[in-house]
ROPANU-24529 format. One record per residue (C-alpha): residue number from 0; x, y negated, z negated; chain. Coordinates in Angstrom, 3 decimals. Layout:
% ROPANU-24529
- NUM,X,Y,Z,A
...
***
This chain:
% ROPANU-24529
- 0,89.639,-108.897,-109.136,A
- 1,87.716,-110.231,-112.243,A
- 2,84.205,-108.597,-112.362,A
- 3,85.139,-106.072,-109.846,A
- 4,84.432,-102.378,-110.493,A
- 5,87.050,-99.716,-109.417,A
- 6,85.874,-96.404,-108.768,A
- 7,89.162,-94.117,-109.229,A
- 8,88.429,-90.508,-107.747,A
- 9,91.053,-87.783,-107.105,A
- 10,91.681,-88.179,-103.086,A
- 11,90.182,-84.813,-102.655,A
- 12,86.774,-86.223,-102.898,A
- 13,87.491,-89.907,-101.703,A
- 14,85.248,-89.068,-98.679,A
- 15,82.403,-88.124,-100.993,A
- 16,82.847,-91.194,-103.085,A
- 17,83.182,-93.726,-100.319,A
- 18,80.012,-92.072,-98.816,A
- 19,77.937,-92.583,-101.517,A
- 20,78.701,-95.613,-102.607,A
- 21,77.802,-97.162,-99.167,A
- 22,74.680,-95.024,-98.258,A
- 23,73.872,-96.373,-101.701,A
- 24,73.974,-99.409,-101.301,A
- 25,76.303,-100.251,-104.294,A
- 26,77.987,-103.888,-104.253,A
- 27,80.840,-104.571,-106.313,A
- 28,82.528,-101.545,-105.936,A
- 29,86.244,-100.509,-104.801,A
- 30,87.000,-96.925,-104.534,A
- 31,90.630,-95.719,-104.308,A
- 32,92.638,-92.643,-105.122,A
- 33,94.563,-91.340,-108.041,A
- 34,97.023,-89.266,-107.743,A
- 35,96.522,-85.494,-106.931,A
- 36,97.883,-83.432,-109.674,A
- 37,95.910,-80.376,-109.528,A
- 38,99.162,-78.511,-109.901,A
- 39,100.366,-80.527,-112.949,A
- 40,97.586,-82.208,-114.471,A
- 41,99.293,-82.792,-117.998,A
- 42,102.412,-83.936,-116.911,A
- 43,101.227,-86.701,-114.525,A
- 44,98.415,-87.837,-117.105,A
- 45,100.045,-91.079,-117.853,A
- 46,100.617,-91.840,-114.148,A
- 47,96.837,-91.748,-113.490,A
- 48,95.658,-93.750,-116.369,A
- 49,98.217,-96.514,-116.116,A
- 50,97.035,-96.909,-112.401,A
- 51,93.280,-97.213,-114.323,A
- 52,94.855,-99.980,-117.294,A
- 53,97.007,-101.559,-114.076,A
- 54,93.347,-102.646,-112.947,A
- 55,92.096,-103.739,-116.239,A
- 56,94.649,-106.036,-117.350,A
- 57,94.035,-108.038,-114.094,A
- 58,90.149,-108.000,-115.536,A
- 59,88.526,-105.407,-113.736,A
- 60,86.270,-102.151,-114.917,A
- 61,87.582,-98.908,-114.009,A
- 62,85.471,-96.084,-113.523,A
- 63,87.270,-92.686,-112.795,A
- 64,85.436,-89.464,-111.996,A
- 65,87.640,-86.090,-111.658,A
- 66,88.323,-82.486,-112.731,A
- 67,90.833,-81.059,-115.545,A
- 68,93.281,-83.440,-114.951,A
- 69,91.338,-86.284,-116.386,A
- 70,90.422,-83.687,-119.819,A
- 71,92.187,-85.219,-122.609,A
- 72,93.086,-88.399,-121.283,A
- 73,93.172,-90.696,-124.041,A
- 74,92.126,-94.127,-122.932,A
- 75,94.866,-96.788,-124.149,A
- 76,94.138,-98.743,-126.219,A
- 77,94.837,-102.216,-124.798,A
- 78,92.021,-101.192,-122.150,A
- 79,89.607,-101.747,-124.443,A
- 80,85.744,-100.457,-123.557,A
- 81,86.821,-101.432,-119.526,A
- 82,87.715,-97.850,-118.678,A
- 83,85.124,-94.971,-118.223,A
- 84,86.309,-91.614,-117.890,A
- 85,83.828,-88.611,-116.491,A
- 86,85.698,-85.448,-116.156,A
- 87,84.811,-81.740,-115.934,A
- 88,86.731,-78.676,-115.650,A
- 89,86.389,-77.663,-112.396,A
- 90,86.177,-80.593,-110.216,A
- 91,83.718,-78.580,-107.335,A
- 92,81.329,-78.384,-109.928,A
- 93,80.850,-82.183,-108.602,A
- 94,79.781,-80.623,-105.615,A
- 95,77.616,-77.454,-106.660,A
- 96,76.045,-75.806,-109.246,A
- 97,78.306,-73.510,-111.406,A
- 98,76.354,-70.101,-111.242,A
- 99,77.181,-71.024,-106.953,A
- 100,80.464,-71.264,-108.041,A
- 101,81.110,-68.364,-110.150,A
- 102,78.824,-66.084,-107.704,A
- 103,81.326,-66.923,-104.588,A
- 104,84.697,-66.821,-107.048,A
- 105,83.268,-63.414,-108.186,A
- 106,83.033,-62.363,-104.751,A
- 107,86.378,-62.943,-103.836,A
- 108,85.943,-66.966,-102.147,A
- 109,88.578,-69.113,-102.100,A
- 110,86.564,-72.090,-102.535,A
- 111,87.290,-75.645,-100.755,A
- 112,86.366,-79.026,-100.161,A
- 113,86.664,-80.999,-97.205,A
- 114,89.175,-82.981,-98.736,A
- 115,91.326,-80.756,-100.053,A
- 116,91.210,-78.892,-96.134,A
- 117,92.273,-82.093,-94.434,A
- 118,95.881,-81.832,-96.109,A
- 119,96.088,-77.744,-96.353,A
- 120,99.390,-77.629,-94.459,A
- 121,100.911,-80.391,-97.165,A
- 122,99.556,-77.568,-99.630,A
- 123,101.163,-75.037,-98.659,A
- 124,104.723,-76.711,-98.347,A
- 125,103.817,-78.406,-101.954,A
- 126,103.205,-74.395,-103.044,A
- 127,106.373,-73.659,-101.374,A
- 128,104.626,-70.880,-99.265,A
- 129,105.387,-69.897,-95.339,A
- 130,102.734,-68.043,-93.629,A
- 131,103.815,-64.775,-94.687,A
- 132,104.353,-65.269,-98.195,A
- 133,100.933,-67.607,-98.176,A
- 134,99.575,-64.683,-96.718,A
- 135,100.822,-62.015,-99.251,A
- 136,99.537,-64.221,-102.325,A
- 137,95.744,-65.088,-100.858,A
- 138,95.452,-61.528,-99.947,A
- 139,95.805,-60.139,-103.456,A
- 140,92.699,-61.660,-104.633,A
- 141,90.670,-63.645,-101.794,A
- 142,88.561,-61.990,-99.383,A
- 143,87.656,-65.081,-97.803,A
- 144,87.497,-68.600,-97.483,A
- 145,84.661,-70.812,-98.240,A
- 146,83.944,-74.573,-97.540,A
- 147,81.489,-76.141,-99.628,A
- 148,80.432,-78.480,-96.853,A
- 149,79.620,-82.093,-98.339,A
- 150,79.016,-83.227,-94.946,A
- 151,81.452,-86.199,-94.648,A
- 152,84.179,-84.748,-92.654,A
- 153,83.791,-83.988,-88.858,A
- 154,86.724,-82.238,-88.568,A
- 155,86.132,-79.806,-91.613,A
- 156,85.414,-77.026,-89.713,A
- 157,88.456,-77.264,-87.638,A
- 158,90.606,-77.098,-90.128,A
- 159,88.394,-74.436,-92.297,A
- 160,89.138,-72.246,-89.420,A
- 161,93.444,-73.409,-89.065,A
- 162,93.743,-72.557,-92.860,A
- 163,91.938,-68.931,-91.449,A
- 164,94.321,-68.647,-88.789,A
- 165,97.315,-69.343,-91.129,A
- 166,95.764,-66.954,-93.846,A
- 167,94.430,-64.159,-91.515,A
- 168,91.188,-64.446,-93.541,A
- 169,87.436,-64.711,-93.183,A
- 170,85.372,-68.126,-93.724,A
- 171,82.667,-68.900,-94.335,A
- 172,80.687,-72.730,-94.936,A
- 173,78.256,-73.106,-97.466,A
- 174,76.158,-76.989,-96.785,A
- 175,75.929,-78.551,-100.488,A
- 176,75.589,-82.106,-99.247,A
- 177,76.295,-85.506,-101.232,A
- 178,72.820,-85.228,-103.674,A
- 179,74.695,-83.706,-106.587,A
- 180,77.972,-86.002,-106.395,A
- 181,75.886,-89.024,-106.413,A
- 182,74.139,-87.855,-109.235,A
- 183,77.318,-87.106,-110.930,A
- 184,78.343,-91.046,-109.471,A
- 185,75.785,-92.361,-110.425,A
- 186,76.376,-91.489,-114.312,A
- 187,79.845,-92.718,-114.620,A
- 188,78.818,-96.160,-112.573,A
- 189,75.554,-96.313,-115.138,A
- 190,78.158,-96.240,-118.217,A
- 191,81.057,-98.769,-116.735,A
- 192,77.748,-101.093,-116.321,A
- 193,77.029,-102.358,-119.652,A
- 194,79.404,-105.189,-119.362,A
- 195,77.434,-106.166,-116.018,A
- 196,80.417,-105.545,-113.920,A
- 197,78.602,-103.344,-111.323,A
- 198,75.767,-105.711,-108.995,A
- 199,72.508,-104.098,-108.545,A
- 200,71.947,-102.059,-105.506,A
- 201,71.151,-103.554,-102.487,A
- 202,67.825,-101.216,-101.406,A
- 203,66.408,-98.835,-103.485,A
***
């Protein structure tokens, strides 16, 4: 554990992560999720970071990259300089450019990450919707559904087009790729690396 580098991501991007960091070439580094809380951020805030300080207090860096529910999260104190937060407030600006983003969300997308798609059913039992009251709330203000494709799931598209089926809407998939995540990866690895926790790369 000592001298190791944990990546924490939230598990709707765990693909992206784990992709990157091995078409990287990145040595060192062990990616896992924290907890989903896109529904609650606040209130589960203290699960998520003492996952992070459970890691540091056995000697490790932490790195964790996520959306609003990682905003405010005050790093304890008794992890020292070991954790690294990089947060934003939406999370799928990770995977495209905001004016994308707000263009499509003006247009009435419902916008979605492989991801997230792989566990829409557990959604929509989490959201305590059936089909026909799922279908009564997407329909007051989506006109379709969009996958911003990433390119790490195989089975996206099948499950784009379930969630469809299940929401008697549209779809659409928009290819972003991996280029802007591992930008965004490559940032929050840069600043957990000062200590000389993370190994060079292993080809350019």
């Amino acid at each position: 554990m000592k001298d190791r580098l944990w990546l924490l991501v939230c598990p709707h991007f765990l693909g992206e992560a784990s992709a990157v960091i091995r078409d990287a070439g990145y040595v060192g580094v062990q990616v896992a999720a924290f907890p989903a809380v896109c529904i609650r951020p606040t209130a589960n805030a203290d699960d998520i970071y003492r996952q992070a300080t459970s890691l540091t207090a056995r000697g490790a860096t932490v790195a964790m990259l996520g959306g609003h529910c990682l905003i405010g999260l005050a790093p304890d104190s008794s992890a020292g300089s070991t954790v690294r937060l990089l947060a934003t407030s939406r999370c799928l600006e990770f995977v495209a450019p905001a004016d994308l983003l707000d263009a499509q969300i003006a247009d009435g997308a419902y916008l979605l990450t492989p991801g997230w798609l792989r566990r829409w059913r557990q959604h929509m039992v989490a959201w305590g919707f059936d089909q026909t009251t799922a279908r009564l709330f997407f329909a007051e203000t989506t006109h379709r559904l969009v996958l911003l494709d990433t390119g790490v799931s195989a089975d996206a598209s099948m499950h784009l087009r379930g969630l469809a089926d299940f929401l008697a809407l549209p779809y659409q998939v928009i290819p972003v790729g991996l280029q802007r995540f591992a930008a965004h990866l490559a940032r929050t690895l840069a600043e957990s690396n000062e200590r000389g926790k993370l190994s060079d790369r292993t080809h350019p």
